[in-house]
Backbone as CSV, one residue per row, in Angstrom:
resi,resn,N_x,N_y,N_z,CA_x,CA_y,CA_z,C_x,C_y,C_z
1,UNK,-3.489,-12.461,-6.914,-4.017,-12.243,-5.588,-3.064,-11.319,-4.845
2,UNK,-3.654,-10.679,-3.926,-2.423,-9.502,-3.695,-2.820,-9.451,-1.660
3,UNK,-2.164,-10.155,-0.995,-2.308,-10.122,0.246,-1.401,-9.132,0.947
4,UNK,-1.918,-7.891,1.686,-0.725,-6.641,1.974,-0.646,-6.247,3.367
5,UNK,0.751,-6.801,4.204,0.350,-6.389,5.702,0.203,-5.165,6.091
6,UNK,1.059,-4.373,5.318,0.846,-2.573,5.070,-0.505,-2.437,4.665
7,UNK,-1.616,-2.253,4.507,-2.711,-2.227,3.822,-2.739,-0.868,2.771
8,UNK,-1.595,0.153,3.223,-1.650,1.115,2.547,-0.769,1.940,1.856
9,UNK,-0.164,0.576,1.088,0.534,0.793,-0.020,0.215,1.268,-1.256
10,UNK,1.297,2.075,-1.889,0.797,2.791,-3.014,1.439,2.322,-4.594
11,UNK,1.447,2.783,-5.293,1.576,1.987,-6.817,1.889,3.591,-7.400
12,UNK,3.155,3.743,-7.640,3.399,4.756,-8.591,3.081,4.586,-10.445
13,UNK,1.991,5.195,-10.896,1.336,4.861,-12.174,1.784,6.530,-12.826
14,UNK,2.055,6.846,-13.540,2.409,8.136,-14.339,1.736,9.117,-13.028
15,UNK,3.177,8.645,-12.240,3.514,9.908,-11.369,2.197,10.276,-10.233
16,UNK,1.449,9.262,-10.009,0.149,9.683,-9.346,0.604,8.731,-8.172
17,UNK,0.282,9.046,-7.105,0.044,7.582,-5.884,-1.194,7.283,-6.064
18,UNK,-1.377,6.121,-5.930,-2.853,5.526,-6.062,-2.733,4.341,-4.801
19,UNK,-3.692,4.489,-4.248,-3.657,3.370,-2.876,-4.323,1.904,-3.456
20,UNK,-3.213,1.049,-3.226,-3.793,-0.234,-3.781,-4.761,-0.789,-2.642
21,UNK,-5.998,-1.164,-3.461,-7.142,-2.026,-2.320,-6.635,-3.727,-2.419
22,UNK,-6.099,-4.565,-1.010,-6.095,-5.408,-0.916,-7.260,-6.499,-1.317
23,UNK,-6.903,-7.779,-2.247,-8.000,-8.746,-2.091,-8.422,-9.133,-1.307
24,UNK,-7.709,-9.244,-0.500,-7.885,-10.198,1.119,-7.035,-9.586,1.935
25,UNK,-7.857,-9.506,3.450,-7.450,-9.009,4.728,-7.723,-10.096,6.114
26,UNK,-6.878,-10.049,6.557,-7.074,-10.740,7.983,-8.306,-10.216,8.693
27,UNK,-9.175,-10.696,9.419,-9.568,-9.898,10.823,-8.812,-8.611,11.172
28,UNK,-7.903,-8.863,11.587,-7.347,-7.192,12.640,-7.625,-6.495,11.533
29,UNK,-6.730,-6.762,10.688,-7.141,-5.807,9.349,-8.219,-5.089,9.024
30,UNK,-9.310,-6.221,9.316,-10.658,-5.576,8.745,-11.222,-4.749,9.392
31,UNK,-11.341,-5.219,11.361,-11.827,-4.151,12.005,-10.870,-2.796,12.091
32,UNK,-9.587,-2.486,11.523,-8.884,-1.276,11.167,-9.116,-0.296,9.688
33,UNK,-9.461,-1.482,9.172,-9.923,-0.228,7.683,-11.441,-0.008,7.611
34,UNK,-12.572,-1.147,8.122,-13.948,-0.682,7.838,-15.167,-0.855,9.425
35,UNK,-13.505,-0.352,10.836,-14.513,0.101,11.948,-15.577,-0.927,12.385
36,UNK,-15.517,-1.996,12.112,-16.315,-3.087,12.700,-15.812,-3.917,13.797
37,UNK,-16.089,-4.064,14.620,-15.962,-5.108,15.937,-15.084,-6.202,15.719
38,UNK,-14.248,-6.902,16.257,-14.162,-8.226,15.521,-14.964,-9.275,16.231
39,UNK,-15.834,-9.085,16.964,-17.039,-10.091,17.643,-17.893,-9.952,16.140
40,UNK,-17.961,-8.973,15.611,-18.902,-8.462,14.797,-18.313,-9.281,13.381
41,UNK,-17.387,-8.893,13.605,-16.546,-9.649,11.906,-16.460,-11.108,11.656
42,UNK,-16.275,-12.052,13.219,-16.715,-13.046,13.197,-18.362,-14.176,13.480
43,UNK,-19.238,-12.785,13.854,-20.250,-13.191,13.187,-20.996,-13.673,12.031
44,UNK,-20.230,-11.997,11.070,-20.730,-12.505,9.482,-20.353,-13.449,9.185
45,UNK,-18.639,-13.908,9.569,-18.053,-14.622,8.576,-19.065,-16.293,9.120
46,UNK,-19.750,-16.333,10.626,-20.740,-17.506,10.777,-21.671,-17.568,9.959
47,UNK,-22.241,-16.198,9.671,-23.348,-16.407,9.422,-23.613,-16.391,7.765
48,UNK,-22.373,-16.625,7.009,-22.101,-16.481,5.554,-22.251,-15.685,5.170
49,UNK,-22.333,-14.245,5.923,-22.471,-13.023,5.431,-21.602,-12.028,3.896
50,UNK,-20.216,-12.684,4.608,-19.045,-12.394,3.937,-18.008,-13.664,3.427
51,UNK,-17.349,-13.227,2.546,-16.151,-14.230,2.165,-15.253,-14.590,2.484
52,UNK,-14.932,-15.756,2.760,-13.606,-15.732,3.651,-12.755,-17.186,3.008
53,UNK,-11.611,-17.015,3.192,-10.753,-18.197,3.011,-10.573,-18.876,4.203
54,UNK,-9.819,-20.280,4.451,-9.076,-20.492,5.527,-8.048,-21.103,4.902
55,UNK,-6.779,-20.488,5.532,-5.777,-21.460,5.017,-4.916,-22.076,5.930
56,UNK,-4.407,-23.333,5.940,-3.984,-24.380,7.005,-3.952,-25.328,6.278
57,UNK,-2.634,-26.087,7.162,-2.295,-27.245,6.442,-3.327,-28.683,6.861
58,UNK,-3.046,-29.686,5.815,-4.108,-30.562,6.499,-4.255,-31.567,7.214
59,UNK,-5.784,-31.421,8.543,-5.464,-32.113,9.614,-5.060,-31.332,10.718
60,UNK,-4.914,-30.054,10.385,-5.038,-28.809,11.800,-6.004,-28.252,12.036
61,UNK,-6.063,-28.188,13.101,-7.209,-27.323,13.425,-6.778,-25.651,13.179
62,UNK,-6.009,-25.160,13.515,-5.838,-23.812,12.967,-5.232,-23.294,12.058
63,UNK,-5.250,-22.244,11.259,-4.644,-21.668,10.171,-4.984,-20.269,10.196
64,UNK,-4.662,-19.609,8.781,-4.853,-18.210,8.511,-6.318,-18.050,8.031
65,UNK,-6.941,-17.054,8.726,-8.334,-16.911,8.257,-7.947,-15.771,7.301
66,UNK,-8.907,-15.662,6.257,-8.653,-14.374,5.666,-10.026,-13.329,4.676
67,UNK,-10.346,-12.880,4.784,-11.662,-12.358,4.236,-11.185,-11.457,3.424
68,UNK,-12.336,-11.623,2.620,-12.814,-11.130,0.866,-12.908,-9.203,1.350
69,UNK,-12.021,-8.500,0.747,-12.188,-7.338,1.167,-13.710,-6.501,0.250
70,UNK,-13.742,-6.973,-1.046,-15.135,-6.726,-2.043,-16.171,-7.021,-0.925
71,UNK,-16.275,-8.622,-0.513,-17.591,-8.983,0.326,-17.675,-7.928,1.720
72,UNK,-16.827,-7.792,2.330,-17.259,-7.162,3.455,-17.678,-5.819,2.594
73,UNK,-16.808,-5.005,2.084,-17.185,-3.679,1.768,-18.957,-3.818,0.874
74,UNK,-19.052,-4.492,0.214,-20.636,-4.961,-0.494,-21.221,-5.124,1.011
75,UNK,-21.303,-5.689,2.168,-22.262,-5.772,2.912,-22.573,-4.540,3.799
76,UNK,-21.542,-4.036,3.612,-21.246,-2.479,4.227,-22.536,-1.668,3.322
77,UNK,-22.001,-1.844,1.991,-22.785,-0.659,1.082,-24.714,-1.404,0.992
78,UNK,-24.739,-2.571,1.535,-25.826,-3.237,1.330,-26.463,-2.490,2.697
79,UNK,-25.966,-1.602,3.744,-26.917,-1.653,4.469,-26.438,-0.050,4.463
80,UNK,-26.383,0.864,4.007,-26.904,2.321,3.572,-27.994,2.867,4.028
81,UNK,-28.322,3.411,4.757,-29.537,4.298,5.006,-29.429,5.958,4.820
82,UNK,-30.539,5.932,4.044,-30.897,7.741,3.650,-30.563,7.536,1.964
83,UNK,-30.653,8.765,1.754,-30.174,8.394,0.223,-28.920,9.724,-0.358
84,UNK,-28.465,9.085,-1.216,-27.030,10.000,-1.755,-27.630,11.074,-2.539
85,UNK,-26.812,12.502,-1.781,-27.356,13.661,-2.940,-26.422,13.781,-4.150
């Protein structure tokens, strides 16, 4: 699992930078890499749109929320309009 507060860290592989895609992103995170609201980000995550963890110890009410960076980007590409030339 690869959780990254930098989100845009790179991985030197035979001399190339390659930008590693995080598994999981916080909120702030998310509305900074894929431009969504976070009224908006915590909608999906109501409405089971997207994936999300929570992590907290037990018997609290709060912890680290953290969302599925695949699920949001899939609901992204799920709503596409026009078509690719």
């Amino acid at each position: 699992m690869l959780i990254l507060g930098n989100v845009m860290k790179t991985l030197n592989t035979n001399k190339q930078d390659t930008p590693l895609k995080p598994e999981w992103v916080r909120p702030a995170q998310a509305t900074q890499i894929f431009g969504i609201g976070r009224t908006r980000i915590y909608e999906l995550i109501a409405e089971g749109k997207i994936k999300t963890a929570s992590i907290k110890p037990r018997g609290t009410a709060r912890g680290t929320r953290l969302i599925s960076y695949d699920s949001l980007a899939a609901f992204i590409d799920s709503h596409i309009e026009g078509e690719v030339a």
